[in-house]
C-alpha positions in Angstrom: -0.9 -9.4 -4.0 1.6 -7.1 -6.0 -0.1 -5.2 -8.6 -1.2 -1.6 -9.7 -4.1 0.0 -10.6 -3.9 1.9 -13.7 -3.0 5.5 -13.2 -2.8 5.6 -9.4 1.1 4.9 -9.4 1.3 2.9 -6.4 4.3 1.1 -7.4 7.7 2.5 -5.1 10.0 3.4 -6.9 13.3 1.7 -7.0 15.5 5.0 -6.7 13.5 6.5 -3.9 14.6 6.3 -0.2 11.7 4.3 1.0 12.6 1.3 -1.5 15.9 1.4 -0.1 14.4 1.2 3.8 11.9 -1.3 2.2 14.7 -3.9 1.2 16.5 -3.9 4.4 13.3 -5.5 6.1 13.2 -9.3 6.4 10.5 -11.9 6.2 9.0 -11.7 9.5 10.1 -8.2 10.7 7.5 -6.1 12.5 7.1 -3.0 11.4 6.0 0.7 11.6 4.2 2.4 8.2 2.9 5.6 7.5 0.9 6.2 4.4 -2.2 8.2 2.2 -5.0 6.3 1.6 -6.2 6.9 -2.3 -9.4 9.0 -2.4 -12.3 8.1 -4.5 -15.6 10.2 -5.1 -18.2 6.9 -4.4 -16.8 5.8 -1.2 -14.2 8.1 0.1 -11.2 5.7 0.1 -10.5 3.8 -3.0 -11.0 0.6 -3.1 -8.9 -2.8 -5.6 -11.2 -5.4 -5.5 -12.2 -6.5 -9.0 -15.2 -7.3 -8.3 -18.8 -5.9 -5.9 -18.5 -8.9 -4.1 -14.9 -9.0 -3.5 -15.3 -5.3 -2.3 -17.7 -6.1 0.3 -16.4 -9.4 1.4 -12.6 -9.0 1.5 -11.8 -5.0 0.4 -8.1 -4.0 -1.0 -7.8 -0.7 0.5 -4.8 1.2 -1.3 -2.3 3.6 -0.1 0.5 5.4 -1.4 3.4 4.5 1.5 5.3 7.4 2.9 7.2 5.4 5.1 7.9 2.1 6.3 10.8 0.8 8.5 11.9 -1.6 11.5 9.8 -1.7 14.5 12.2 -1.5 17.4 10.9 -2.2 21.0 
């Protein structure tokens, strides 16, 4: 699910370095990430789910990617 919670700016940016390592991935690629989670004063780590239910059942954890590119083993 692509979307962004108002005011967090968790959308990359299409100028920035990491878009350009994000588009060279492929469908299927493993890969290796590095990120911040979001804090939030209830429960530590914000949380996306727009509902209680969906929070407890299926949480949307979000993080602000630092870095993302091709596993190679």
């Amino acid at each position: 699910m692509l979307y962004q919670i108002l005011g967090d700016n968790t959308l990359i940016n299409p100028n920035s370095q990491l878009y350009a390592d994000i588009s060279e991935l492929s469908e299927g690629d493993m890969v290796v990430f590095s990120g911040t989670f979001l804090s939030d004063d209830k429960d530590h780590i914000e949380e996306g789910s727009m509902s209680e239910s969906g929070a407890m059942t299926d949480p949307e954890f979000l993080l602000l990617f630092n870095k993302v590119s091709k596993y190679k083993n």
